[in-house]
SEVEX-533364 format. One record per residue (C-alpha): residue in three letters; x, y, z. Coordinates in steps of 0.05 Angstrom, whole numbers, plus 32768, in hexadecimal, padded with zeros to 4 digits. Example, Ala and Ser with C-alpha at 12.3 -4.5 7.8 and 13.67 -1.06 7.14 Angstrom:
 paro   xx   yy   zz
  ALA 80F6 7FA6 809C
  SER 8111 7FEB 808F
END
This chain:
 paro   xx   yy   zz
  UNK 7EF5 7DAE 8250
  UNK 7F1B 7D78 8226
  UNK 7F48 7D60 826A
  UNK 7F08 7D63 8290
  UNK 7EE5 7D2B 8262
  UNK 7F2A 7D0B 825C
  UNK 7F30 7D06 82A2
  UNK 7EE7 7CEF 82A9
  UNK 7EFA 7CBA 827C
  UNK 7F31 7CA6 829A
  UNK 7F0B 7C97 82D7
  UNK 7ECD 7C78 82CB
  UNK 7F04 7C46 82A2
  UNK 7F21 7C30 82ED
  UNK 7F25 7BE6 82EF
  UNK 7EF5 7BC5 8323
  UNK 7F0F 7B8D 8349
  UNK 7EDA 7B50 8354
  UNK 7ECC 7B34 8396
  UNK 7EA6 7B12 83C2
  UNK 7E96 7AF5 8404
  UNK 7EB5 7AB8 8427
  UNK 7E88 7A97 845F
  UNK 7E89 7A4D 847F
  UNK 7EAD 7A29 84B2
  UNK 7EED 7A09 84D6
  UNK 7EDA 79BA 84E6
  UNK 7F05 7990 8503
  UNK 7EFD 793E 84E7
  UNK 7EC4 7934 8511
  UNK 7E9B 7974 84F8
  UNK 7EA2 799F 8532
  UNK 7EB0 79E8 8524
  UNK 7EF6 79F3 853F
  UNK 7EFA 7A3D 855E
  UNK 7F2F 7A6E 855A
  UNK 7F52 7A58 851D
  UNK 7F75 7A81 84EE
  UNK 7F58 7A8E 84A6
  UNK 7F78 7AA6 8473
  UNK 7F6F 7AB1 8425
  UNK 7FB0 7A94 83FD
  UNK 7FCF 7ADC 83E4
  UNK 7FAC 7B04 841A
  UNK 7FCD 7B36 8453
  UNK 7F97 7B20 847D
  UNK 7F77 7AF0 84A6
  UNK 7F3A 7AE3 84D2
  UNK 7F35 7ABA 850C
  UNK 7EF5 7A89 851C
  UNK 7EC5 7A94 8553
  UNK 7EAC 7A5C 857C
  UNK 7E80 7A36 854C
  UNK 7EBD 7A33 851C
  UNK 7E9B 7A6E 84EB
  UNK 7EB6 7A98 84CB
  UNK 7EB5 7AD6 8495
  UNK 7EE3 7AF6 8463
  UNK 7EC7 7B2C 843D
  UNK 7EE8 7B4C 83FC
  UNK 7F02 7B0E 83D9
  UNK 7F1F 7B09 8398
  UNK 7EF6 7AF0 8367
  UNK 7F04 7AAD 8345
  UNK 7F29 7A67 835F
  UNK 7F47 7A7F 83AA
  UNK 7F68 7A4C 83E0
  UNK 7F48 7A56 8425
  UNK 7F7C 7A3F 8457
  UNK 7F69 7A33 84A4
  UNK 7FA2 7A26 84E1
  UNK 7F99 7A15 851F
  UNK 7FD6 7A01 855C
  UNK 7FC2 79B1 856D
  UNK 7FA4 79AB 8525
  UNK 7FC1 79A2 84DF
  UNK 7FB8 79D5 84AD
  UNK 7F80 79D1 8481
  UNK 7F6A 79F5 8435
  UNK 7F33 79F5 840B
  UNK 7F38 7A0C 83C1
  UNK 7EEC 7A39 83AA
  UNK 7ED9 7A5D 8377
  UNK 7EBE 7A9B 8388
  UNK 7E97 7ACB 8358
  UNK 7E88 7B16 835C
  UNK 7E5D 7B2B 838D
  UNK 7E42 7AE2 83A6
  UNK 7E4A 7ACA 83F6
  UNK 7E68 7A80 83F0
  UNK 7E66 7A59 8426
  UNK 7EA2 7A25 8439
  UNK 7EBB 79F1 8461
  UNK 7F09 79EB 8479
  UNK 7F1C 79B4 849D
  UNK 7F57 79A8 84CB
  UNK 7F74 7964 84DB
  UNK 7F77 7959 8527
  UNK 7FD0 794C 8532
  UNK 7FDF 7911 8547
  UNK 8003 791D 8594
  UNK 7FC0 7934 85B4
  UNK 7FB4 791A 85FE
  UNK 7F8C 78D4 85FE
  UNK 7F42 78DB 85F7
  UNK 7F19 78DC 8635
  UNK 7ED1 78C1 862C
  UNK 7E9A 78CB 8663
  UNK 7E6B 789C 8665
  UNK 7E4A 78A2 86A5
  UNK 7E20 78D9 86CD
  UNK 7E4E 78E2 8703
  UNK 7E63 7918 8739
  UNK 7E9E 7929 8755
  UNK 7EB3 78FE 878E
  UNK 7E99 7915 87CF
  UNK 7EA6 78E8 8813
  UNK 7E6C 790F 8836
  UNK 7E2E 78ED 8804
  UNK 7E50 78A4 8808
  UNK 7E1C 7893 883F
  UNK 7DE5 78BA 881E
  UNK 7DEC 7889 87E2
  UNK 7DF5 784B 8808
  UNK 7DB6 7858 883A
  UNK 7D90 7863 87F7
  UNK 7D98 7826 87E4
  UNK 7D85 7802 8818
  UNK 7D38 7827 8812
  UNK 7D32 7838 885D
  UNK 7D0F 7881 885F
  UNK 7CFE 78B5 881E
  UNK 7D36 78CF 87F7
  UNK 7D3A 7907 87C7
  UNK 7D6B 7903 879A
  UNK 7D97 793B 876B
  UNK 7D71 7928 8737
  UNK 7D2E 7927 8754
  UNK 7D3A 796C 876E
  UNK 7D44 798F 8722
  UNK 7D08 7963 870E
  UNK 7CDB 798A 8740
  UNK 7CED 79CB 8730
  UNK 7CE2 79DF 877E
  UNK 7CF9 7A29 878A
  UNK 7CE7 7A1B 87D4
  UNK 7D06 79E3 87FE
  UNK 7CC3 79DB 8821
  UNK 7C9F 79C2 87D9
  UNK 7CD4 798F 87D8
  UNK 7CB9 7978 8826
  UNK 7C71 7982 8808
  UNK 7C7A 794A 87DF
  UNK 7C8B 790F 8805
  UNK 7C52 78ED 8826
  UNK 7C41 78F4 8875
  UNK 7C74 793B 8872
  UNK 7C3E 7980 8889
  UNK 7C68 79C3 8882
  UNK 7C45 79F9 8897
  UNK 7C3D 7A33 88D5
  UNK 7C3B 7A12 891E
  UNK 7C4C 7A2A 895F
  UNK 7C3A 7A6E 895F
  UNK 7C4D 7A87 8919
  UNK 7C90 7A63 890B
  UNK 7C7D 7A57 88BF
  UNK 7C99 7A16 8894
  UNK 7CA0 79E5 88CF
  UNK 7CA4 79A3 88B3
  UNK 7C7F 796B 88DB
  UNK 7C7C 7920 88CF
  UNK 7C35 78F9 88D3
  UNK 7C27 78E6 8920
  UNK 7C5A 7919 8933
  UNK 7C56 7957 895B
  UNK 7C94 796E 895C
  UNK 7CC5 7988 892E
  UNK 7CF8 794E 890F
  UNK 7D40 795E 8910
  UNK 7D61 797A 88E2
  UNK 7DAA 7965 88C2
  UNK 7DD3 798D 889D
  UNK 7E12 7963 887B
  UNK 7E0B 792F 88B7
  UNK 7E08 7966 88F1
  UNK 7DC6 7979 8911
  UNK 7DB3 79BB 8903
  UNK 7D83 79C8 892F
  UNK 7D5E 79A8 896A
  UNK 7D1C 79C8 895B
  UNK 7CF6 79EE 8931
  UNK 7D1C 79FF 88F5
  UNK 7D06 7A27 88B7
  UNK 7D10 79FF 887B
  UNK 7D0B 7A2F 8841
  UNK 7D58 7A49 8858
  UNK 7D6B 7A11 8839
  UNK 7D76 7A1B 87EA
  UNK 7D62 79D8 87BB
  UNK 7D90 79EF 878C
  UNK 7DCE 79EE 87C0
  UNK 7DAF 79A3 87D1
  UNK 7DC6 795C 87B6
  UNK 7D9D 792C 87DF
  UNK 7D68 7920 8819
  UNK 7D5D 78F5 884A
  UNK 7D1A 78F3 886D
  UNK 7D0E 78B9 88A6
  UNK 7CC5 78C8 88C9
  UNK 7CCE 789D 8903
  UNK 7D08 788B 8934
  UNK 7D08 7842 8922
  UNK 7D20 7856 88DD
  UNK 7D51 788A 88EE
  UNK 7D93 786D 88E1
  UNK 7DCD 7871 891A
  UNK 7DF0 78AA 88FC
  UNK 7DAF 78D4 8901
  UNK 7DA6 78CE 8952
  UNK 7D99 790A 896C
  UNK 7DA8 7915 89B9
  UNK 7D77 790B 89E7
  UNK 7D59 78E9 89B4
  UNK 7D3B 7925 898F
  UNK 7D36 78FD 8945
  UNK 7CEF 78D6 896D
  UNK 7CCC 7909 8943
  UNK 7CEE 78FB 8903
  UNK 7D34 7913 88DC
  UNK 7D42 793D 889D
  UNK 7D88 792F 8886
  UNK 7DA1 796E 884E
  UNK 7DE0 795F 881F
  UNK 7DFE 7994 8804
  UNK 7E0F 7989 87BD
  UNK 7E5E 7974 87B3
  UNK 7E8D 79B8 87A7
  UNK 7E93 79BC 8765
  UNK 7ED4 79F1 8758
  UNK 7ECF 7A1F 8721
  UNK 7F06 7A38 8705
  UNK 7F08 7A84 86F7
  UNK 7F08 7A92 86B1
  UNK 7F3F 7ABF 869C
  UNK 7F4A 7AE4 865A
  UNK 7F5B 7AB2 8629
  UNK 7F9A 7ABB 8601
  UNK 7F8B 7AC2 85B9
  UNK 7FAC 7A8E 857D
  UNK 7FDF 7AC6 8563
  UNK 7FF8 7ACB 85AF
  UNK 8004 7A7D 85BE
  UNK 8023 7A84 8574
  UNK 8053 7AAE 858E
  UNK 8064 7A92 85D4
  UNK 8073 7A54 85A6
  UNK 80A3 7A72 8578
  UNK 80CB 7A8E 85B0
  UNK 80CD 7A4A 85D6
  UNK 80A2 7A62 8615
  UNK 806F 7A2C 8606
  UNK 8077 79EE 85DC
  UNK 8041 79C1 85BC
  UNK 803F 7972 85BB
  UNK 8064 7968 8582
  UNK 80A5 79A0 8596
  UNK 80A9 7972 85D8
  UNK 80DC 7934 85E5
  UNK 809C 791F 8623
  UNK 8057 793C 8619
  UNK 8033 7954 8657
  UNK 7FFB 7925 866B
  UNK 7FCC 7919 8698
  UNK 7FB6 78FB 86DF
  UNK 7F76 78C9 86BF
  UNK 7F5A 78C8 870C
  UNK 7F5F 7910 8715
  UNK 7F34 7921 86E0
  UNK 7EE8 7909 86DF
  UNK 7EB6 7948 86B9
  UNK 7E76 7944 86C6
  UNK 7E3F 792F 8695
  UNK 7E14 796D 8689
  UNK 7DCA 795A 86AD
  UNK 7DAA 7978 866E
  UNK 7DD0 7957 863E
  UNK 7DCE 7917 8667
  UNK 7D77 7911 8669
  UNK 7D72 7926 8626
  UNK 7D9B 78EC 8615
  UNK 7DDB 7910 85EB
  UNK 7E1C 78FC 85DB
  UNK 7E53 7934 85C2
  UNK 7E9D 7946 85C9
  UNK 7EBE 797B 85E4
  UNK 7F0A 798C 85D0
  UNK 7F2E 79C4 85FA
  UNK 7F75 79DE 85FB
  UNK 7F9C 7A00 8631
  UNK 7FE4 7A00 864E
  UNK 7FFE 79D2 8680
  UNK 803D 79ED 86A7
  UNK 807B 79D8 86BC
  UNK 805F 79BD 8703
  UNK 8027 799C 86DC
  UNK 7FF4 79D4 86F0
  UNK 7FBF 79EE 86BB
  UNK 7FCA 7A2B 86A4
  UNK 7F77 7A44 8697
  UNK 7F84 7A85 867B
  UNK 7FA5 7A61 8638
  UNK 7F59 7A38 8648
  UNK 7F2D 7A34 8608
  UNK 7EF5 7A07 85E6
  UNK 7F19 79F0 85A7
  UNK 7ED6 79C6 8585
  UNK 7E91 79B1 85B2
  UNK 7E4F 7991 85A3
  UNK 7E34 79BB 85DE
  UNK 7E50 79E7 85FD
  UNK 7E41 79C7 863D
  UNK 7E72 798D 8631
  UNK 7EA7 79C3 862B
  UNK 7E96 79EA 8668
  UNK 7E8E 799E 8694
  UNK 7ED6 799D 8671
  UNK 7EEC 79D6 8692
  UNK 7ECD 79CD 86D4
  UNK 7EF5 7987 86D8
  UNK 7F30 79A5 86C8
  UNK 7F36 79CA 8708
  UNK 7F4C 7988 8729
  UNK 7F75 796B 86FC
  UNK 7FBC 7958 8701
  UNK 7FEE 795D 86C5
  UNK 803D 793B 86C0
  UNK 8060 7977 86A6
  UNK 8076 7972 865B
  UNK 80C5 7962 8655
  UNK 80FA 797E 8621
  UNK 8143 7979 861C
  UNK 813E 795D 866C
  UNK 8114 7999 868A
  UNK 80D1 79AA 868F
  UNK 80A9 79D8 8667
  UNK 805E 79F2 8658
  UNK 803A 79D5 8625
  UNK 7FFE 79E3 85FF
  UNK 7FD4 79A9 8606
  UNK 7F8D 799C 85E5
  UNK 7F5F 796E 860B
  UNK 7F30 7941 85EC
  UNK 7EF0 7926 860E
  UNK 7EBA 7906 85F0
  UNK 7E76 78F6 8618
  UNK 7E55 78C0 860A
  UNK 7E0F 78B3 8626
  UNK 7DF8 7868 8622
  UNK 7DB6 7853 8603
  UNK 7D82 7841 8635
END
């Protein structure tokens, strides 16, 4: 009975160890939350790794004064010295330095689309005001699910059932026939022609002439079909998208680094860099109306032919996360000079940044 109260004793007098709970952030200098960084307690065994706001959480932390250290590839290290006390959830902020070899800044300051040869006449007849137009941009303000509302709309245009039950022909005020319609600058069809196969969302631009003294030269039909009117369709410029592969994590690129697969800017005697006119992201079209400005900073490997290597792709810090993914989109048609060391080439880890600037009206 005496060891059985001694041991009793002896247990309930078990030290407890105070703790507590670290939560907060990874910013770079601009306040972004950098993602995937590495954070680690000073002492600890372990560390955790930020998600893509930059947050991040370490439970079971000593009590008392700790060091919170965050590391990132492309950033400096960073620390941040708290007092934690038992049982309380402390938030805090670690920030990393940007290093100083990153690629030059990009800035966008214009809604812009990637260059397509097939819309340069669309633009230039619609400045010159001869016939309707509807514009991208007009197209997302009408919400139309149905190419026919977009007809609806204009003036003098009647869509509806003629000629014995063909439904959505379009016809032009003091017309009786159908108008021709163009598809990319070749007639589609040289009659009747149901509209509503045609997708607004898959559309960048129309051109709508209601009379043959309007219809420029590269709309003549033969035998002179466009007397009743021409609908010119523009498909909306291809836009590749890059397929998104599974990203390699931090602790992997650490690796390829220390066994000299890949190198980073600084470990280079040339750093990789790229083609300025082969890269041109898009502003978002939400981000662009509502009148915002951001950054987006992303990191991925070029190779040693200067290609980009998108499974090493990842959003390092955004605004939006728009600006990254216009980023990535862009990225699919740019160009890289390989990175150089000792007189070969070799793959880099490169981060990207962007910033997108939208001027005040």
């Amino acid at each position: 009975m005496r060891s059985a109260l001694l041991f009793l004793t002896t247990v309930i007098a078990l030290p407890t160890y105070a703790q507590g709970t670290l939560t907060g952030h990874v910013r770079d200098p601009a306040g972004f939350g950098v993602a995937s960084a590495e954070v680690r307690i000073a002492g600890g065994s372990t560390a955790t790794v930020t998600d893509a706001s930059g947050a991040f959480r370490i439970h079971g932390v000593p009590a008392g004064l700790v060091n919170v250290s965050a590391r990132r590839i492309g950033f400096r290290p960073g620390s941040n010295d708290v007092n934690v006390g038992n049982g309380q959830t402390l938030d805090v902020t670690v920030v990393v330095d940007f290093t100083p070899l990153q690629l030059e800044t990009v800035t966008v300051t214009a809604r812009r689309e990637p260059f397509d040869a097939r819309l340069a006449g669309f633009r230039l007849r619609s400045q010159k005001h001869v016939g309707t137009f509807i514009t991208r941009e007009r197209i997302e303000a009408s919400s139309s699910s149905n190419f026919s509302d977009l007809l609806r709309s204009v003036p003098g245009v009647r869509v509806g059932t003629v000629n014995h039950g063909f439904q959505n022909s379009v016809r032009f005020r003091g017309a009786d026939c159908a108008p021709v319609v163009f598809i990319d600058g070749f007639p589609a069809t040289a009659g009747e022609f149901d509209v509503d196969v045609i997708d607004p969302a898959s559309v960048e631009g129309l051109e709508i002439y209601m009379d043959m003294l309007t219809v420029p030269p590269e709309f003549v039909a033969p035998r002179a079909l466009e007397h009743c009117g021409v609908i010119a369709v523009w498909s909306r410029p291809y836009r590749p998208t890059p397929r998104k592969a599974k990203a390699v994590s931090q602790a992997e690129l650490r690796k390829l680094v220390e066994s000299s697969a890949l190198y980073t800017a600084d470990d280079v005697d040339t750093p990789a860099s790229i083609e300025r006119d082969t890269f041109s992201p898009v502003y978002p079209d939400s981000l662009w109306k509502a009148g915002t400005s951001g950054q987006a900073m992303v990191e991925f490997v070029v190779d040693t032919v200067g290609r980009i290597e998108m499974n090493f792709f990842s959003v390092v810090s955004a605004s939006h996360p728009e600006f990254g993914e216009s980023v990535r989109l862009a990225l699919a048609r740019a160009r890289f000079a390989p990175a150089m060391k000792g007189g070969r080439r070799v793959r880099q880890i490169v981060q990207l940044p962007t910033h997108f600037n939208r001027p005040k009206a």
